[in-house]
C-alpha positions as CSV (number, residue, x, y, z in Angstrom):
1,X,226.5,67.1,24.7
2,X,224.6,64.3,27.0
3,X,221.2,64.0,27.3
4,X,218.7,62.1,29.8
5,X,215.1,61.7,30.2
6,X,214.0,60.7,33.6
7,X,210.5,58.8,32.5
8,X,208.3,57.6,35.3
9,X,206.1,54.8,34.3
10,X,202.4,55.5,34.1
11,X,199.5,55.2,36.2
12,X,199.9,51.3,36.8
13,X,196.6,49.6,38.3
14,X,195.7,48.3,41.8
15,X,192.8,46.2,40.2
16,X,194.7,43.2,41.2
17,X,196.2,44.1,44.8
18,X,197.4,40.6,45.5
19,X,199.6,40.2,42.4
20,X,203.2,40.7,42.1
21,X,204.3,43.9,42.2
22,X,206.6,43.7,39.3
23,X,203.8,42.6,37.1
24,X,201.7,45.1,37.9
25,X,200.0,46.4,33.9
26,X,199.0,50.4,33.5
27,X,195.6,51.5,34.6
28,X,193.6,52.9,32.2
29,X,194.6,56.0,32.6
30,X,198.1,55.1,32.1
31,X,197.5,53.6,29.0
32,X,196.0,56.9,28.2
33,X,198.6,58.8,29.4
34,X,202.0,57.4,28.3
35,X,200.7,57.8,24.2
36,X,200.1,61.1,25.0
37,X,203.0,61.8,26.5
38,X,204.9,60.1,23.5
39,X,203.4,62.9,21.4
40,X,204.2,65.9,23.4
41,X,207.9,64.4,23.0
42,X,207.8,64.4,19.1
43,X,206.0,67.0,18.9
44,X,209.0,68.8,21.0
45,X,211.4,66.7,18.3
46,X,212.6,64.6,21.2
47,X,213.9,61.5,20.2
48,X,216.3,59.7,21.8
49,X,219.5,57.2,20.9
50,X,218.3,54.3,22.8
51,X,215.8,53.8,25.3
52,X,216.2,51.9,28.8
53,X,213.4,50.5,30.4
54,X,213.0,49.0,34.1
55,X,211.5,45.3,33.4
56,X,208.3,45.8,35.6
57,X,205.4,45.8,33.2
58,X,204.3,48.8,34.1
59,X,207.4,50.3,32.5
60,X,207.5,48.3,29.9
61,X,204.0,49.1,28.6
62,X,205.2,52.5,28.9
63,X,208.1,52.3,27.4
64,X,206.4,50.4,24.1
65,X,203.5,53.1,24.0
66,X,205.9,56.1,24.0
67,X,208.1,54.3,21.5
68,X,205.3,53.3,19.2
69,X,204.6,57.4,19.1
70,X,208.1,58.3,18.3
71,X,208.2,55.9,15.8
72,X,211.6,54.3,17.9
73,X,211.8,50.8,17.4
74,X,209.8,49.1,19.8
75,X,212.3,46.0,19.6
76,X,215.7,47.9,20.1
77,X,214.1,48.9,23.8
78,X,216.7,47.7,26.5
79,X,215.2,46.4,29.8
80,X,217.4,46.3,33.1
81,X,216.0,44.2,35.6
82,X,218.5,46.8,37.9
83,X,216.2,49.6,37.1
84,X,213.3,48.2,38.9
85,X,213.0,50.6,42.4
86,X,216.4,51.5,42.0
87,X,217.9,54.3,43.7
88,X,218.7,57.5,43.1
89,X,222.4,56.4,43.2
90,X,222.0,53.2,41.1
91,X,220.1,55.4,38.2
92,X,223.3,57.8,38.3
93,X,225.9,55.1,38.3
94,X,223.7,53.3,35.3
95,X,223.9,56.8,33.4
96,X,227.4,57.7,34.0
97,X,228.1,53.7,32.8
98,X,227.0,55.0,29.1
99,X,228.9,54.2,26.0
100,X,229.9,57.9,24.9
101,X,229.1,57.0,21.3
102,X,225.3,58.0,23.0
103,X,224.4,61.2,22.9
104,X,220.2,61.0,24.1
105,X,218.8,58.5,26.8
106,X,215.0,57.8,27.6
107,X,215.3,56.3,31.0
108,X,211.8,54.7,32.5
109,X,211.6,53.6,36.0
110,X,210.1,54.3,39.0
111,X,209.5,56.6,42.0
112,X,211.2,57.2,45.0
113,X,214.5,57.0,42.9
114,X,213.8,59.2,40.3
115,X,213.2,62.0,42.1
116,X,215.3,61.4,44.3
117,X,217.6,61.5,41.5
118,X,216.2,64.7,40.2
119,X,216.5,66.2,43.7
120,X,220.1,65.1,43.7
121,X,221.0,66.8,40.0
122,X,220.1,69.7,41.8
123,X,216.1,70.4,41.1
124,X,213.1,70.9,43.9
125,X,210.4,69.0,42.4
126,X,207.6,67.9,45.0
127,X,206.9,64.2,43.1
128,X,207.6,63.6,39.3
129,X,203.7,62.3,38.5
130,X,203.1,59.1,36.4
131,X,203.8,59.7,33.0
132,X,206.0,62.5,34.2
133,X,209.2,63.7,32.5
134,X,212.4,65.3,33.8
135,X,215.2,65.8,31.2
136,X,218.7,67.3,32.0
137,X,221.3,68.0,29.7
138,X,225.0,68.1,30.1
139,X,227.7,70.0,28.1
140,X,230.2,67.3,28.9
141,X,231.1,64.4,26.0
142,X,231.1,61.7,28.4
143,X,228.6,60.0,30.7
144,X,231.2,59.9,33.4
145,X,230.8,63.5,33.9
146,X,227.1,63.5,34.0
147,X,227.0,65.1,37.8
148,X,225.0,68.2,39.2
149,X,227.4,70.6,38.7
150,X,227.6,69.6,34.6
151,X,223.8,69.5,34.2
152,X,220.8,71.6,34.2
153,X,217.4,71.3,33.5
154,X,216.1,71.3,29.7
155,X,212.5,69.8,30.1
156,X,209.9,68.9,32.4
157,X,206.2,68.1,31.6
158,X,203.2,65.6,32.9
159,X,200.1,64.6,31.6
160,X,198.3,67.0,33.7
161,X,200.7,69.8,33.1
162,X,199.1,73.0,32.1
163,X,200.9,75.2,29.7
């Protein structure tokens, strides 16, 4: 059984409107945010195999906040520069190009990809938030077959998520 976490990156800030967008660092509130999230997912006894980060800072802090509350090693944290506004078809492809020995996959990137992706596997979701987290599971034992007829929904939660 395959398992993916779609993980947008949090709130990132517009203090600095002239910098790169790549380099973009988390607002407040996303540095705020992406701990907490990190704790609904242990809480939940979510942890994954490896985690896969796009390389814009905003990710990456993400990535190392959510890690740092899982207790997953901050420095076994992939980053793909391919990730960074990828689309909804480059996310799949980088999925379905897992090594099978994987079973669990935090993937953090961005939007209009990742929900478009999330659309695509089948789910009507207005706009995953910041922070926000769509994961889909798939009976199948290898990434190849991770497609929207294998897949369904297993988990879906925001910071401003009421339960």
């Amino acid at each position: 059984m395959k398992k993916v976490y779609l993980i947008r990156h949090a709130k990132s800030s517009w203090e600095e409107p002239w910098s790169n967008d790549h380099d973009r660092p988390l607002a407040p509130r996303g540095l705020r945010d992406a701990p907490k999230m990190g704790k609904r997912l242990k809480s939940e006894g979510i942890c994954p195999d490896k985690i896969i980060s796009s390389t814009a800072l905003r990710a990456e802090e993400t990535a190392n906040l959510i890690a740092e509350e899982i207790k997953f090693p901050v420095k076994k944290i992939e980053f793909e520069k391919g990730l960074y506004h990828a689309s909804a078809d480059t996310y799949l492809q980088f999925i379905q190009r897992q090594d099978d020995k994987t079973d669990c996959i935090f993937l953090i990137g961005h939007n209009p990809g990742m929900n478009d992706l999330i659309h695509y596997l089948g789910i009507e979701l207005d706009n995953l938030p910041t922070a926000g987290i769509c994961g889909f599971q798939s009976k199948e034992k290898s990434w190849k077959d991770f497609k929207p007829e294998n897949v369904k929904l297993i988990y879906l939660d925001y910071p401003k998520k009421k339960d």
